[in-house]
N, C-alpha and C positions, 0 to 999 in steps of 0.2 A: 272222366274228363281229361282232357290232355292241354299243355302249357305251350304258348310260345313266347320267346324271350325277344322276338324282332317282329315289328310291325310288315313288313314284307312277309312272312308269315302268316302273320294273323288274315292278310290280306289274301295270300295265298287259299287261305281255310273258308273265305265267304264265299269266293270264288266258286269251290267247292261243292258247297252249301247249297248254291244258286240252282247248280249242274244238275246235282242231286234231287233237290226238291222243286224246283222251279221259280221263279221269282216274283215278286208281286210290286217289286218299284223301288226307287231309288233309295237314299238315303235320308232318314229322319233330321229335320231340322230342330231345333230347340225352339220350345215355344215356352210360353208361362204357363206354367200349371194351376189355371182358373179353378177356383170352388175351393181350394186349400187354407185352410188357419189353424193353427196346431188347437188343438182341442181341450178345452178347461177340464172336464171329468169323462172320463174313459172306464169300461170294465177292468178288474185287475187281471191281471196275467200272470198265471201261477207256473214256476219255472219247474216246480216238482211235479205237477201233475203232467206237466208234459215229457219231461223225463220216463215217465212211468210209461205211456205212450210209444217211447222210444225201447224201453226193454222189453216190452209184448212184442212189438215188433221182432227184435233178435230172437226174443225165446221162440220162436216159428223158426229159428234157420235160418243160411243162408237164403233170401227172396231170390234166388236164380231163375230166370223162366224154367216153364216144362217141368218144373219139380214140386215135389208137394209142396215143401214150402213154403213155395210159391201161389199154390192157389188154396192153400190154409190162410195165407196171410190178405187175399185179394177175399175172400170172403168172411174176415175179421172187419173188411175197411166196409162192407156194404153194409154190415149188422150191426157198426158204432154209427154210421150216418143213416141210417133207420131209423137206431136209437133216437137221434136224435130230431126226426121227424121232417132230415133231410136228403130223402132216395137219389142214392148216387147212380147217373147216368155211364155207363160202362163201354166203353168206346175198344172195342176186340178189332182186334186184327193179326194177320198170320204176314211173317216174312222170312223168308232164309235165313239160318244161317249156315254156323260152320260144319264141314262134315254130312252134307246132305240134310242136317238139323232143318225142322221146320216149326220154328219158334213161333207159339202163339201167347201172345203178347195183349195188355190190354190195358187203356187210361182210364182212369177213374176221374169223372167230373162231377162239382157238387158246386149246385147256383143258391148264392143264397140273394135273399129280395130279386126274384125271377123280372119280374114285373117292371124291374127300375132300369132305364136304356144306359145311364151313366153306370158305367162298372171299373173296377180292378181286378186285373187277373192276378192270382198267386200261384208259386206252383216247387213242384220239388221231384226227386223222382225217389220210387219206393224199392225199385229192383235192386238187387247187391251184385257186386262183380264174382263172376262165374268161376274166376282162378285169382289166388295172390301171387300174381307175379312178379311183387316186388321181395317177396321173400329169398332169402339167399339161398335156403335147400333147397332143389328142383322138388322134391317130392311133395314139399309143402307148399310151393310155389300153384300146383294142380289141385287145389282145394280150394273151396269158394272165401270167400270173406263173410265174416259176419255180420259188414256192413251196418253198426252202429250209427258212426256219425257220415258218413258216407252211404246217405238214403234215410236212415231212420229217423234221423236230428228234425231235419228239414218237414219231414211227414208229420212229425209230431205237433212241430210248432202249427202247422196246418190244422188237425185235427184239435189242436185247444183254442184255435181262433174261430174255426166251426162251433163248439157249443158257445164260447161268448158272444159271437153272434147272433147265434139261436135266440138264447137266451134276452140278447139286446140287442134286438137290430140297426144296424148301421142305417144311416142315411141315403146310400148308396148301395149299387148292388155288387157284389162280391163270387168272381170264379174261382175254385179249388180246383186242381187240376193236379192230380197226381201222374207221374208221367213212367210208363212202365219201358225196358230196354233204354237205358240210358248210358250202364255200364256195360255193354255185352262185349263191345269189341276188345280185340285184342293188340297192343299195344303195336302202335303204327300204321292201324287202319283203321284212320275216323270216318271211313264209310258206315263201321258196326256200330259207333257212340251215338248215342242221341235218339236210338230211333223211336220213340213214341213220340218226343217231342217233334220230330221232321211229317210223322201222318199225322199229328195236331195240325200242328201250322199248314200241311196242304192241305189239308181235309177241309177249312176252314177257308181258302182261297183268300180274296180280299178282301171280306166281307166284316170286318172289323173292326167299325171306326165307333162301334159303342164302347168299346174298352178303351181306359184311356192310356193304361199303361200297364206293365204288369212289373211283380218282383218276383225274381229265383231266389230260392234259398236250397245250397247246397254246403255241406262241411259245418253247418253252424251250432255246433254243439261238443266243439272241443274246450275244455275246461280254462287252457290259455289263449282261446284265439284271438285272428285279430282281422278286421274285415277293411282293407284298402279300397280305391278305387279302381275298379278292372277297367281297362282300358276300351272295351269294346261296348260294354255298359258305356263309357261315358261319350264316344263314338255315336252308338244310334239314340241313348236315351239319354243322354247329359244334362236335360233339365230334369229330367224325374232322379237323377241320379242325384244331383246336388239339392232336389227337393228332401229326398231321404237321409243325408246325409250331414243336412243343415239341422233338420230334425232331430238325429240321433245326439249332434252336439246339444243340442236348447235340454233336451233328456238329460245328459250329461253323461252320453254312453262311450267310453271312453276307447271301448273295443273295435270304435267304427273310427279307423285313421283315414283322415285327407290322405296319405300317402299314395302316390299313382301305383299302378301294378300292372305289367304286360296283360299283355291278349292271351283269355283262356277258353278254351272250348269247351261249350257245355250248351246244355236245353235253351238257355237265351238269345245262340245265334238264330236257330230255324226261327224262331218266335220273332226276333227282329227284322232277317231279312228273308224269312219267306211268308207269313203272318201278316208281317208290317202291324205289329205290338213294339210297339217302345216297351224292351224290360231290361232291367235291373238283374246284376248278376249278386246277391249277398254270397260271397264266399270265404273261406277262411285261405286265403290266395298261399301262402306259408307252405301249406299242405303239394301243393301239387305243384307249386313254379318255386319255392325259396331252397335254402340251402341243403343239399343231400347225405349232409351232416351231422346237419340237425335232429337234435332228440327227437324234438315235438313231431317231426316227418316221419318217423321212420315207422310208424302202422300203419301210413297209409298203404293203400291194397296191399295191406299184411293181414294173416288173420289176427293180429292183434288191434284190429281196430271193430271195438268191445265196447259194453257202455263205461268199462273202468276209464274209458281216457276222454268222454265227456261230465258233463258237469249241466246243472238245473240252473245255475246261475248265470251262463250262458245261454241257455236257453231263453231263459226269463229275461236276457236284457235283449235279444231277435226280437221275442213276442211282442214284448212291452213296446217297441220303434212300432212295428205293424198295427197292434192297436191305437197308437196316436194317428199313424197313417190316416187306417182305415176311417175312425171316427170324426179322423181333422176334415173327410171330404164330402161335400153336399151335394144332394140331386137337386140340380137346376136349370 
């Protein structure tokens, strides 16, 4: 994903977006998010098990397309939601890329309470970026990332909300959507970013008004992080935004700051303005727009970004906000 530090910008970026993917309508208004009460007893959210989630993932390698890895790890995710007696719909598709590459790419969708019209989309992306190019050797710069908390965090938390679902189903019906080519491009051409989410959101046209909203969860499983409000989240989705967020305070999750945070590009915009899903960006904003100085910064698209630089207790306080979410909302 990539940062911008000026709302002219970010403006420039849906623009973009629009061109690219096509558009489905104007801009989301705020409404009240009917059917919500934070929820008395919820399944527990186990912050280690999802951890573990997260290092099977790595231990496959870089998730690059086109490489084993990559379809070791895409056939890992159909035989855990098998498991668990939830057959994931595989949404393939082939696009260009660089070098005559012809990247074949693919979403992983998993509905749980099929049957129930009122839903929440969640979603994350599973692929790793294909070069560290924030490395300072050039040589190492040309090696994939191993993509820990940048794809793997996010999945994980996904895949441990699946079986507590399973397991107890929500009131509500619930989309997983794992989003493949998200990191592919190369730095300063957000034409290559995002792409599984951009053939979601068209493929989908505007046919979406059973979902009422969704959240991204992307970087959320760095051991110090810290999740602001992204500006573009609060832009198209600002009442689901301050829904999640008023939430995370009653929790007492202290990782989730009212602090505002510029406009970041990532899976949320197509989803908002070519979709027309009000979604929520959870990201660790520090990582990709804060200071370039900074310790905590400096693996991002490094290969050092490993599961050594997350943490289960992070994770476990993502999950824990999403199963209040999910359980605080009623089909009605």
């Amino acid at each position: 994903m990539k940062h911008f530090k000026r709302t002219l910008l970010a403006l420039a970026l849906l623009s973009f977006v629009v061109q690219a993917c096509g558009d489905s309508g104007g801009e989301k208004k705020d409404t009240t998010m009917s059917g919500f009460s934070p929820p008395s007893d919820t399944p527990v959210f186990d912050g280690s098990r999802t951890f573990a989630y997260l290092e099977q993932q790595v231990a496959f390698g870089p998730r690059v397309p086109n490489s084993p890895a990559h379809e070791r790890c895409l056939e890992y995710f159909v035989r855990f939601f098998d498991s668990l007696g939830l057959p994931a719909e595989l949404q393939r598709f082939e696009l260009p890329g660089y070098k005559d590459e012809r990247l074949a790419l693919t979403n992983v969708i998993v509905h749980i309470n099929p049957s129930i019209s009122r839903r929440i989309l969640l979603a994350a992306h599973w692929d790793s970026r294909p070069w560290a190019d924030m490395e300072k050797d050039p040589d190492r710069a040309l090696r994939p990332i191993p993509g820990a908390n940048d794809g793997a965090s996010g999945v994980a938390v996904l895949m441990h909300l699946a079986e507590l679902m399973k397991a107890t189903p929500p009131s509500i019906g619930v989309d997983l959507v794992l989003f493949d080519g998200e990191d592919y491009g190369r730095e300063g051409d957000e034409s290559m970013f995002l792409l599984g989410a951009k053939y979601y959101s068209a493929s989908r046209g505007t046919a979406t008004s059973e979902i009422l909203f969704g959240v991204l969860l992307d970087l959320v499983g760095d051991r110090d992080a810290e999740f602001p409000r992204e500006e573009l989240s609060q832009h198209y989705a600002g009442d689901v935004q301050t829904m999640i967020w008023d939430e995370a305070a009653r929790l007492g999750l202290d990782r989730f700051s009212a602090r505002q945070h510029s406009a970041i590009l990532d899976d949320h915009v197509p989803l908002n303005k070519v979709a027309g899903i009000k979604t929520v960006d959870i990201i660790d904003a520090a990582l990709v727009g804060g200071d370039p100085s900074s310790a905590r910064r400096q693996y991002w698209h490094t290969l050092g970004d490993t599961p050594e630089v997350c943490a289960p207790e992070t994770l476990h306080d993502v999950g824990r906000l999403l199963v209040s979410i999910i359980y605080g909302f009623h089909s009605i």
